[in-house]
C-alpha positions as CSV (number, residue, x, y, z in Angstrom):
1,X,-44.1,142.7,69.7
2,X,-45.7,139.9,68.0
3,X,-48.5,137.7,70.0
4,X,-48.7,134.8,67.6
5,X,-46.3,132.7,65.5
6,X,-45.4,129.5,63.4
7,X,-42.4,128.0,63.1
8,X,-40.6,124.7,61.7
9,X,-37.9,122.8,63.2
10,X,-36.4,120.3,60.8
11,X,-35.5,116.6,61.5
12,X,-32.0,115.5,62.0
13,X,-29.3,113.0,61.2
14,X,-27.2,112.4,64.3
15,X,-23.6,110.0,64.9
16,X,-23.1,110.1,60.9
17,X,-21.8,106.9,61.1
18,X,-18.3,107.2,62.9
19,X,-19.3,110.5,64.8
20,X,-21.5,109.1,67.6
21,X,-23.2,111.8,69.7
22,X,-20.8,114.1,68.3
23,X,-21.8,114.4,64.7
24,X,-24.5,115.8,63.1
25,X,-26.9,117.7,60.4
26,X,-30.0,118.8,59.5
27,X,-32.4,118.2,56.7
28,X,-35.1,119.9,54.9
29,X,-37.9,117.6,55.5
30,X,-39.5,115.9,57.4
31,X,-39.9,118.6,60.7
32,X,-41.8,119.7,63.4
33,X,-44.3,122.8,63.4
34,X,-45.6,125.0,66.2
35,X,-47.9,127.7,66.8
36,X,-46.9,129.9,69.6
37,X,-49.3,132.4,71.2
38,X,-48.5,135.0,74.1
39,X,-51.6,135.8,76.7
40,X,-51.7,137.4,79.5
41,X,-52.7,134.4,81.9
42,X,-48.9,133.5,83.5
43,X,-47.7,129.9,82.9
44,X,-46.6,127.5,79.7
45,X,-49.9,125.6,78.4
46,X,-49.8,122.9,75.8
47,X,-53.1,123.3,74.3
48,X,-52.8,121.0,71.1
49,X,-50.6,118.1,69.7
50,X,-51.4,116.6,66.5
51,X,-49.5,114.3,63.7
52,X,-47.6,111.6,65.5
53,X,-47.8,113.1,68.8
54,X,-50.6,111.1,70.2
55,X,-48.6,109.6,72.5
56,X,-47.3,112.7,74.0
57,X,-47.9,114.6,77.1
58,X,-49.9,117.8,77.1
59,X,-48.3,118.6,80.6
60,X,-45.8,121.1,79.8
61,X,-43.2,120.2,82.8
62,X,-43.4,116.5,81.1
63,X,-43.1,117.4,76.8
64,X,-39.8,118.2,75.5
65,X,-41.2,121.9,74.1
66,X,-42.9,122.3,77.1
67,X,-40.1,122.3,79.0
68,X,-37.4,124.4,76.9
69,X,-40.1,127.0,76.5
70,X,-40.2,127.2,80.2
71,X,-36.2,127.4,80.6
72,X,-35.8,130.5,78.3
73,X,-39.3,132.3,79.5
74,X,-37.6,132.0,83.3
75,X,-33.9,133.3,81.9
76,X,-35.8,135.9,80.3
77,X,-37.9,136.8,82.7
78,X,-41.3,136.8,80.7
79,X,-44.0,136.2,83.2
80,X,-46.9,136.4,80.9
81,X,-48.9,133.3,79.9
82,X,-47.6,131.1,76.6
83,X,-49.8,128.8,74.9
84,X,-48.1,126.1,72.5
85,X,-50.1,123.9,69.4
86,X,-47.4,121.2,68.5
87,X,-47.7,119.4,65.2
88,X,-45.8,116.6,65.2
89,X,-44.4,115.9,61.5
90,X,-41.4,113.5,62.7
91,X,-41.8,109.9,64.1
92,X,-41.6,109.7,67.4
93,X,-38.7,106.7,67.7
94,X,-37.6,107.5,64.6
95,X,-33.8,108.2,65.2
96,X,-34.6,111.6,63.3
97,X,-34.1,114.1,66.3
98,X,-38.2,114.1,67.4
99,X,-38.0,115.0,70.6
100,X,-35.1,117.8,69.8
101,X,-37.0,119.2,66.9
102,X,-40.1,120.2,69.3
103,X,-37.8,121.8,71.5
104,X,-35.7,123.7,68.8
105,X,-39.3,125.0,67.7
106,X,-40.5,126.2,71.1
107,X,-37.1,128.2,71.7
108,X,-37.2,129.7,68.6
109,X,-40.5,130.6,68.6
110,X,-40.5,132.0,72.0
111,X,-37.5,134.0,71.0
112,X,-38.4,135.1,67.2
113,X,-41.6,136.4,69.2
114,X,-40.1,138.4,72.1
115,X,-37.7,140.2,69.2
116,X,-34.8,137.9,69.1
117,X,-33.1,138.7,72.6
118,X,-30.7,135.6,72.1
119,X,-28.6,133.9,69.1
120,X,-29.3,130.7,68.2
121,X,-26.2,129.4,69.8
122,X,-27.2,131.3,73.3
123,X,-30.2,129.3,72.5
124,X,-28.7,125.7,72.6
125,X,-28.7,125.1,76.4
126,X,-32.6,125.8,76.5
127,X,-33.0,123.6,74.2
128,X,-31.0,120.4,75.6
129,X,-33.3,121.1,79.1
130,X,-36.5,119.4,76.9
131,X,-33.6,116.9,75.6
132,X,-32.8,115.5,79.3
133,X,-36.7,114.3,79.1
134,X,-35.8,112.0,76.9
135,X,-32.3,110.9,78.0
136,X,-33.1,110.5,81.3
137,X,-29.6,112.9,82.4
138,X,-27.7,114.1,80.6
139,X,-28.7,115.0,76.8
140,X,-26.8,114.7,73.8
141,X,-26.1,117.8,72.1
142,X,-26.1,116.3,68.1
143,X,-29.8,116.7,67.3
144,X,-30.6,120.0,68.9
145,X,-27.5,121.3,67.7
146,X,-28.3,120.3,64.1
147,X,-31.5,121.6,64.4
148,X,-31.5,124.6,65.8
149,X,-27.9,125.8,63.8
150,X,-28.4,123.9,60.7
151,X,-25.6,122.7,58.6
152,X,-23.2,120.1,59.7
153,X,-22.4,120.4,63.3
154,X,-19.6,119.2,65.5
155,X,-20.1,118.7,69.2
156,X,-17.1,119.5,70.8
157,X,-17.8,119.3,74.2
158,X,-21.4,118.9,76.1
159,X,-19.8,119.8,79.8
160,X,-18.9,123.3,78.8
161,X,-21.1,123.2,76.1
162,X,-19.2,124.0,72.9
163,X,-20.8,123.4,69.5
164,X,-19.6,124.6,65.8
165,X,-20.3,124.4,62.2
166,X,-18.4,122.8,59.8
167,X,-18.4,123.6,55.8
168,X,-19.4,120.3,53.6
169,X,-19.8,119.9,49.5
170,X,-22.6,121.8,48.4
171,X,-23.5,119.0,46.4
172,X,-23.8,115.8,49.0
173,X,-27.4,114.9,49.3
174,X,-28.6,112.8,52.1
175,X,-31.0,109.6,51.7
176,X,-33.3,108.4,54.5
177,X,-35.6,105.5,55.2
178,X,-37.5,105.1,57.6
179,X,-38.5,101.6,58.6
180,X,-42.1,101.9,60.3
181,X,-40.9,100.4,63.7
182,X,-40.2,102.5,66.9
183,X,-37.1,102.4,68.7
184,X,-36.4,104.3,71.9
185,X,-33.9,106.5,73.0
186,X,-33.0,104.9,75.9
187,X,-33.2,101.5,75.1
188,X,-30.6,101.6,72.6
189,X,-28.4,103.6,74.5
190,X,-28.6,100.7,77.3
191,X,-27.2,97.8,75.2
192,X,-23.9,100.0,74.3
193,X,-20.9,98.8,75.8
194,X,-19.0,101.6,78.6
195,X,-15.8,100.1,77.5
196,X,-14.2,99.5,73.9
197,X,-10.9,98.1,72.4
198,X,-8.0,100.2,72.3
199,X,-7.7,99.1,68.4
200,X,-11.6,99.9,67.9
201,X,-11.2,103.6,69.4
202,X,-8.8,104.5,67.0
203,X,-10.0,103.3,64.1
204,X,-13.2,105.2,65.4
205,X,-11.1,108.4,66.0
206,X,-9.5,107.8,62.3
207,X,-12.6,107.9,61.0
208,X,-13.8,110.6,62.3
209,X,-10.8,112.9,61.7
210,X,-11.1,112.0,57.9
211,X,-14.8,112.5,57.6
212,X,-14.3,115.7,59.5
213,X,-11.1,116.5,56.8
214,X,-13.2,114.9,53.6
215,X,-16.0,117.3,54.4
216,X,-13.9,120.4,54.7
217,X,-11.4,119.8,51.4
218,X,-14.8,118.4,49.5
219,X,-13.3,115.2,49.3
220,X,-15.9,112.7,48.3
221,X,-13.0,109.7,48.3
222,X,-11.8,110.5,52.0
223,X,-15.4,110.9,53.2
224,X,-16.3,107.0,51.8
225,X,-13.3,105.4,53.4
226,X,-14.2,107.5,56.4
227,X,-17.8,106.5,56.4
228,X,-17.8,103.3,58.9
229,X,-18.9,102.4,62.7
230,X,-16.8,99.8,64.8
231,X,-18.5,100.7,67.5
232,X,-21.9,101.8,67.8
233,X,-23.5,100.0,64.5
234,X,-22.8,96.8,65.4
235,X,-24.5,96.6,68.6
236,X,-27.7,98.8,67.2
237,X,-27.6,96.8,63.7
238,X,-29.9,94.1,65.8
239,X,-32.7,96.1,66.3
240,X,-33.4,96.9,62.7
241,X,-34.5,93.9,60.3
242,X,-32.3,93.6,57.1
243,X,-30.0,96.5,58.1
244,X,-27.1,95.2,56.4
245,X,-29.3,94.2,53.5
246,X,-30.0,97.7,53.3
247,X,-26.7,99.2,53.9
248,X,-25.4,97.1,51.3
249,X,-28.1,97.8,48.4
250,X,-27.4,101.4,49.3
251,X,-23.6,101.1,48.9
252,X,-24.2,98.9,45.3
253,X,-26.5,102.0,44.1
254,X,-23.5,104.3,44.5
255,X,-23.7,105.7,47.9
256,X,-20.9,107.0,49.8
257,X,-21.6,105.5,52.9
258,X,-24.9,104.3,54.4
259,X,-25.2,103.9,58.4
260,X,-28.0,103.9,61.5
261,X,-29.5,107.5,61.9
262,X,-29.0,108.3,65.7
263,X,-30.9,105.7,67.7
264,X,-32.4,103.9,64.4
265,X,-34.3,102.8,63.1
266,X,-34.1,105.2,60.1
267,X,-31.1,104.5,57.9
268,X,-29.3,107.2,56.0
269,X,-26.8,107.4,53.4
270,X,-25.0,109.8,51.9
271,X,-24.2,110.6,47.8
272,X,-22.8,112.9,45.2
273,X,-25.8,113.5,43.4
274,X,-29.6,113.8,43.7
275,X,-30.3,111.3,41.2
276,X,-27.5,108.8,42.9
277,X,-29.2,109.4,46.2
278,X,-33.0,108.3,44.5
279,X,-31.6,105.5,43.3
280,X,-29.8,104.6,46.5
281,X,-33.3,105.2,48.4
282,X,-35.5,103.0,45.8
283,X,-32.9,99.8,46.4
284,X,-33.0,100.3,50.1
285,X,-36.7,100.6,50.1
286,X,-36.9,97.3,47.9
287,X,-35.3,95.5,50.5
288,X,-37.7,96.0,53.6
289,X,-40.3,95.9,51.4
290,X,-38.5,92.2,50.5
291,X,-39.2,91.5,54.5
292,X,-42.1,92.4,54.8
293,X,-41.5,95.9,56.7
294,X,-43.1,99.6,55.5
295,X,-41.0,102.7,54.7
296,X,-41.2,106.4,54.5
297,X,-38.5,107.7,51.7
298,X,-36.8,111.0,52.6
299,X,-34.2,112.6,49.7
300,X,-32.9,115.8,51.0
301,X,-29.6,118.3,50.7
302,X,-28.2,119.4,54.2
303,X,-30.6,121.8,55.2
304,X,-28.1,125.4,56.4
305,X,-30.6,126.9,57.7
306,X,-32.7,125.1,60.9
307,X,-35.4,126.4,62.1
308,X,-37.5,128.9,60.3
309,X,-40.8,130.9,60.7
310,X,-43.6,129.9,58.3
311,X,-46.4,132.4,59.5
């Protein structure tokens, strides 16, 4: 058995527009890292955060690792001591699936390391108990899900937790940007409305049976016309200055679709082409830079794989 490892756990892009809490997928870059190290003193201890983790707790009970780590050790029965270093390579507040990439990477390590007792879908409920840190409840099962299966991912259910792949065009390529503000979790789930129109929920639904359809028959066409929020963009759009500047420079540039990346305030969109989808991130870019406001530039395919060891 191993007594040291390093793994990455990649960044996600959750509600793909029309999908909210439902939809997902991961990407290559940006991610999390951690270093994982079994002793024999008993008990989960978060010795190390660095990147842009600062803000984070090194309690283990109150960090989103800390505490998924702790789930599977206790369904596994390992009594032994664990000792995390987190290296945090996503923004916290980013809308990019932070706080689920930590945990993704403390699961898998803990279970690359003890010989791979579990799949990575047997791994998924661990993994949402560092999510309810965040929520406040109960999680939402689109970033973990995307980051710990890789691939796009469908949320079925999160009661009886039931969580599948989908295939999508080998060729769509995603574009991110990442406006340097913070916005949390739980404040922009509080302005959402519990009730909707009739006429909204199933243009919603519509939408997300074509996207779901265009992705599966590689239908670039459907997946544009399916690409759009009634519900969920409008209300977040607020928090992010120039969104619809952006969106629209990104659909000008050739992008399929261009929407709020979970929470926000990252924007993706999505394209045919790598060179479409630089193009589509240098316009979008132009425009916060226009207001004033300071990007990071992702330009990624949908990562298949999730989480991986690096050491």
């Amino acid at each position: 058995m191993k007594k040291e490892i390093k793994v990455f756990a990649p960044a996600s892009v959750t509600n793909v527009s029309c999908g909210f809490d439902i939809m997902g997928f991961a990407i290559n870059f940006p991610g999390d890292e951690l270093e994982m190290k079994l002793t024999e003193k008993p008990g989960v201890r978060i010795t190390k955060i660095t990147g842009d983790g600062g803000k984070l707790p090194l309690d283990a009970e109150l960090n989103t690792a800390g505490v998924a780590v702790m789930s599977l050790a206790k369904h596994l029965n390992y009594n032994k001591g664990i000792e995390i270093k987190l290296h945090k390579k996503i923004s916290l507040g980013s809308g990019l699936g932070s706080s689920a990439a930590s945990a993704v990477a403390g699961v898998f390590a803990l279970n690359e390391i003890l010989g791979r007792p579990l799949t990575k879908q047997q791994l998924l409920p661990f993994a949402l108990e560092g999510e309810k840190l965040t929520c406040g409840g109960t999680p939402h099962a689109d970033n973990v899900s995307a980051a710990l299966l890789g691939g796009f991912i469908i949320v079925r259910s999160i009661n009886q937790l039931d969580v599948f792949n989908i295939d999508y065009p080998v060729n769509l390529y995603c574009t991110i940007v990442h406006p340097k503000i913070e916005i949390k979790t739980a404040e922009a789930r509080r302005i959402l409305k519990n009730h909707v129109l009739l006429s909204d929920a199933v243009k919603q639904w519509g939408n997300v049976a074509g996207l779901t359809a265009g992705l599966l028959n590689k239908d670039f066409s459907l997946i544009k016309r399916s690409l759009h929020d009634v519900i969920i963009e409008p209300a977040r759009a607020i928090f992010i200055p120039g969104f619809y500047e952006v969106k629209n420079a990104a659909l000008n540039s050739g992008a399929l679709g261009c929407s709020i990346s979970g929470s926000g305030p990252s924007i993706f969109a999505l394209s045919t082409s790598k060179k479409i989808a630089q193009k589509v991130g240098e316009k979008m870019q132009d425009v916060l830079t226009n207001i004033g406001t300071e990007s990071d530039l992702y330009i990624s395919k949908i990562n298949r794989k999730g989480p991986k060891v690096i050491k």
